[in-house]
C-alpha positions in Angstrom: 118.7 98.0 137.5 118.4 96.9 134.1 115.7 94.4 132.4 115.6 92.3 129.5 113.2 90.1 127.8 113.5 86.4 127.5 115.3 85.9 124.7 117.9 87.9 126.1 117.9 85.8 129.3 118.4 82.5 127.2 121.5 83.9 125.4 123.0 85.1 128.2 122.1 82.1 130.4 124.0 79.6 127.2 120.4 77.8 127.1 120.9 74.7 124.5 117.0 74.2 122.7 116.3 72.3 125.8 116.9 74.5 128.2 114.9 77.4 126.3 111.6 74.7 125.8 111.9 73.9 129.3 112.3 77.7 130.8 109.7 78.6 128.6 107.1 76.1 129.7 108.1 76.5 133.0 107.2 80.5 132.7 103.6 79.0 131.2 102.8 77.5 134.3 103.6 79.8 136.6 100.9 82.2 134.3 98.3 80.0 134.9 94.7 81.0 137.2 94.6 79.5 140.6 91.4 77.5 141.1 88.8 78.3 143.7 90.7 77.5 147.0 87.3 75.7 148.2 88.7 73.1 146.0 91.5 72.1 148.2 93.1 68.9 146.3 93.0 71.1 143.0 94.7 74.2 144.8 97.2 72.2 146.5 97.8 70.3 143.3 97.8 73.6 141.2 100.4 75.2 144.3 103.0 72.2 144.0 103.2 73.5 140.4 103.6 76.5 140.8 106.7 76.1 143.3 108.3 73.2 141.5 108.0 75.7 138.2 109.4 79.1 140.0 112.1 76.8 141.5 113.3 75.7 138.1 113.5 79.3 136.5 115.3 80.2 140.0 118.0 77.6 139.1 117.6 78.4 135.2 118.7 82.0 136.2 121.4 81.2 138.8 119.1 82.9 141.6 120.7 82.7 144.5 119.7 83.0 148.8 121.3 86.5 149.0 120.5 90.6 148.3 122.5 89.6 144.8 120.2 86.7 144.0 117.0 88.9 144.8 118.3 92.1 142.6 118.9 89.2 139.6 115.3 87.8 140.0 113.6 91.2 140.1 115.2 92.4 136.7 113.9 89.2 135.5 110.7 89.3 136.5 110.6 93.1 135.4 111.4 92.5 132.0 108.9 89.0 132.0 105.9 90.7 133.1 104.5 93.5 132.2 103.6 96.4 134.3 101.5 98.8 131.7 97.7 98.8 132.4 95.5 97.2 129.4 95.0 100.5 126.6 92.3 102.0 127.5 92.4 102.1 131.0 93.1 105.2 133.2 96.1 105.2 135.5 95.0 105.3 139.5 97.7 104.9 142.5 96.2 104.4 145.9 97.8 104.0 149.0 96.6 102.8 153.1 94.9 100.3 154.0 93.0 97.0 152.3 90.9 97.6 155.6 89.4 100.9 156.9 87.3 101.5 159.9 87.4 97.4 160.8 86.1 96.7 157.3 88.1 94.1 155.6 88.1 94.7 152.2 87.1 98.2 152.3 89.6 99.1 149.6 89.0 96.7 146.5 85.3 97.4 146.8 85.9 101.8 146.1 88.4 100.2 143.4 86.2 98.4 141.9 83.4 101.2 141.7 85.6 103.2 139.4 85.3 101.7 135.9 87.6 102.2 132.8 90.0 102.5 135.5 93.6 100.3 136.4 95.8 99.7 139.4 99.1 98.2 139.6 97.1 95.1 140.9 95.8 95.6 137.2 98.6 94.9 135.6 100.7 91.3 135.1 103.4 92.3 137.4 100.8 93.5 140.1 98.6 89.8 139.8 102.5 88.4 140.1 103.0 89.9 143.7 100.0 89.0 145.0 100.2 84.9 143.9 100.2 82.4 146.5 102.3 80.6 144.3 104.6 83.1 143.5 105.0 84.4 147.7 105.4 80.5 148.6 108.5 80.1 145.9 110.0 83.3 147.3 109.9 81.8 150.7 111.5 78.7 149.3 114.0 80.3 147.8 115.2 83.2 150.0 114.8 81.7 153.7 118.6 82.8 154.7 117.6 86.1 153.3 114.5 86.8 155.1 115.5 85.5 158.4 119.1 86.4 158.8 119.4 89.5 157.1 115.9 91.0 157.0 114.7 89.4 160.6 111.8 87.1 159.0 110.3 84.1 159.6 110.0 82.0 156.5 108.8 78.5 157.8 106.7 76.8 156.4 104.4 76.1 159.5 103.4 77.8 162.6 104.9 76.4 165.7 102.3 76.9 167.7 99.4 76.1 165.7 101.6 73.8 163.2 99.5 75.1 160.7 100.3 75.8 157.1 101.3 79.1 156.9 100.9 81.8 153.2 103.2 82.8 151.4 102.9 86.5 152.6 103.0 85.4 156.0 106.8 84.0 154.8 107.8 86.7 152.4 106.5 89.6 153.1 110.1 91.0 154.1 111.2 90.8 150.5 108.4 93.0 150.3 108.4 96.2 152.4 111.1 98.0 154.4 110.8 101.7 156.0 113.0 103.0 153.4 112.0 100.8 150.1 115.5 99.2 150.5 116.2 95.5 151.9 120.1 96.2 151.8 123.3 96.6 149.4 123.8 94.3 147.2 127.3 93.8 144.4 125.6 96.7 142.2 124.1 98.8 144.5 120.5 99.6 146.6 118.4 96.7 146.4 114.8 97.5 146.5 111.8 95.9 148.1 109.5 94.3 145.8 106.5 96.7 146.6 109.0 99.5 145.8 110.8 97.9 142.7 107.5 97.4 140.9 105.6 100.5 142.2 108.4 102.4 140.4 108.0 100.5 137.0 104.3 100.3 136.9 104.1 104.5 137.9 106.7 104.6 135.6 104.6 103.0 132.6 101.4 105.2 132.7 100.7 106.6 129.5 98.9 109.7 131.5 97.7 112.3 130.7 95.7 112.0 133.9 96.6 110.0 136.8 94.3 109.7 139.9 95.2 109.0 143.5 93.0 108.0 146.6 94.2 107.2 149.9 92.5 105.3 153.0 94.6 105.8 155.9 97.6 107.9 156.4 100.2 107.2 153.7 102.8 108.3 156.9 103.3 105.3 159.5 103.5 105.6 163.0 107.2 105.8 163.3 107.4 108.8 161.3 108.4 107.0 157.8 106.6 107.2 154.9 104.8 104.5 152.8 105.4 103.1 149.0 103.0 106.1 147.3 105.2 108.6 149.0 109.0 107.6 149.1 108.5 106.0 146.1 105.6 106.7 143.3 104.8 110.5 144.0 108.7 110.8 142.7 108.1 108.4 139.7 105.0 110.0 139.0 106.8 113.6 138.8 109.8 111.9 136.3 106.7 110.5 134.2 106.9 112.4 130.7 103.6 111.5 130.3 101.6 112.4 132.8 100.7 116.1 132.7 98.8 116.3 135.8 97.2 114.1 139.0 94.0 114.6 139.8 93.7 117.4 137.3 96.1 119.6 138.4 99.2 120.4 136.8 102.6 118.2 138.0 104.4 121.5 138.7 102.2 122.8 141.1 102.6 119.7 142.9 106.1 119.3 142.8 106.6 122.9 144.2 104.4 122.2 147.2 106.6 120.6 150.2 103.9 119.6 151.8 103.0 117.0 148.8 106.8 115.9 148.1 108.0 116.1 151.5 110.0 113.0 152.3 
């Protein structure tokens, strides 16, 4: 899939001066900080931006409810935000659970004992996938997607409860899949979004050391095999620039099945 920056995007797109002021601004927004979500008038305020500005760079880019549409925004999005860690930082890749043992959290706290290190959560495309904003505009904009292709649920509000409900709750099927494809689109394999920018950010580590931790089994129940398996061990092998993962050497990895087994 290729990627392009913006002012690619606005030639391709005919843009008039307009059009370019107005998808730029609109990208401005959606880069802002959320505010503390104990402030519940500033969030929700700071949320209806954020959707009303992802829905105009949706239209701005012809995104539309479909595999297609989906493929289109990711190589957008791709080529918008980056997914290189700030210099200085050393590459990790981890993979299980946020949670371990019944303690919620469990993860980000052993992440954030390591300093002078970065995760793909470290990087502008990472912060991207994990916005409220971002998840709630996906929702918005893919709901035939998610529900009639990929099974979802991406209503707004519970029926039972009639509760608000996130934007993972409603998205996360553009997310994940067993095999780190939602489907075939007009140009080929269309990849989750966990898969689509695990590759890219794996993909952008300037090495030479990369280190790996994992909480949980990186296999699931059913036999298939997560996003740091089927996906960034295979990026990370490709990566010119990483000579070895947790100090040893890349070939010695890549001739043992029993670490590339898929």
């Amino acid at each position: 899939m290729e990627f392009h920056d913006l002012a690619w995007w606005e030639e391709q797109l005919g843009l008039d001066k307009a059009g370019r002021a107005q998808l730029e601004e609109d990208l401005q927004t959606v880069r802002k900080e959320p505010p503390d979500m104990k402030n519940e008038t500033e969030y929700s305020k700071w949320l209806g931006e954020m959707r009303g500005a992802w829905k105009e760079i949706f239209d701005a880019l012809g995104v539309g409810d479909s595999l297609d549409g989906l493929a289109r925004m990711e190589s957008f999005i791709v080529g918008e935000f980056s997914s290189e860690l700030d210099p200085g930082l050393e590459g990790c890749l981890y993979a299980g659970g946020m949670s371990v043992g019944g303690r919620a959290g469990f993860m980000w706290k052993v992440m954030g004992s390591y300093e002078g290190h970065g995760y793909i959560s470290s990087t502008e495309a990472g912060r991207l996938m994990n916005d409220e904003g971002f998840q709630q505009s996906l929702a918005d904009r893919f709901p035939s997607l998610i529900r009639d292709r990929l099974g979802g649920d991406p209503s707004e509000t519970d029926p039972g409860t009639r509760k608000r409900r996130s934007g993972w709750s409603r998205a996360c099927r553009l997310f994940d899949s067993d095999t780190g494809v939602l489907g075939r689109g007009g140009d080929g394999d269309v990849p989750g979004l966990n898969d689509y920018f695990s590759e890219r950010y794996v993909s952008s580590l300037r090495g030479p050391d990369v280190e790996t931790f994992f909480m949980g089994d990186p296999v699931n129940d059913d036999g298939s095999v997560k996003v740091s398996m089927r996906t960034e061990l295979g990026a990370l092998l490709k990566n010119k620039n990483v000579e070895t993962v947790n100090g040893v050497r890349k070939g010695l990895i890549a001739a043992n099945p029993c670490f590339c087994r898929r």
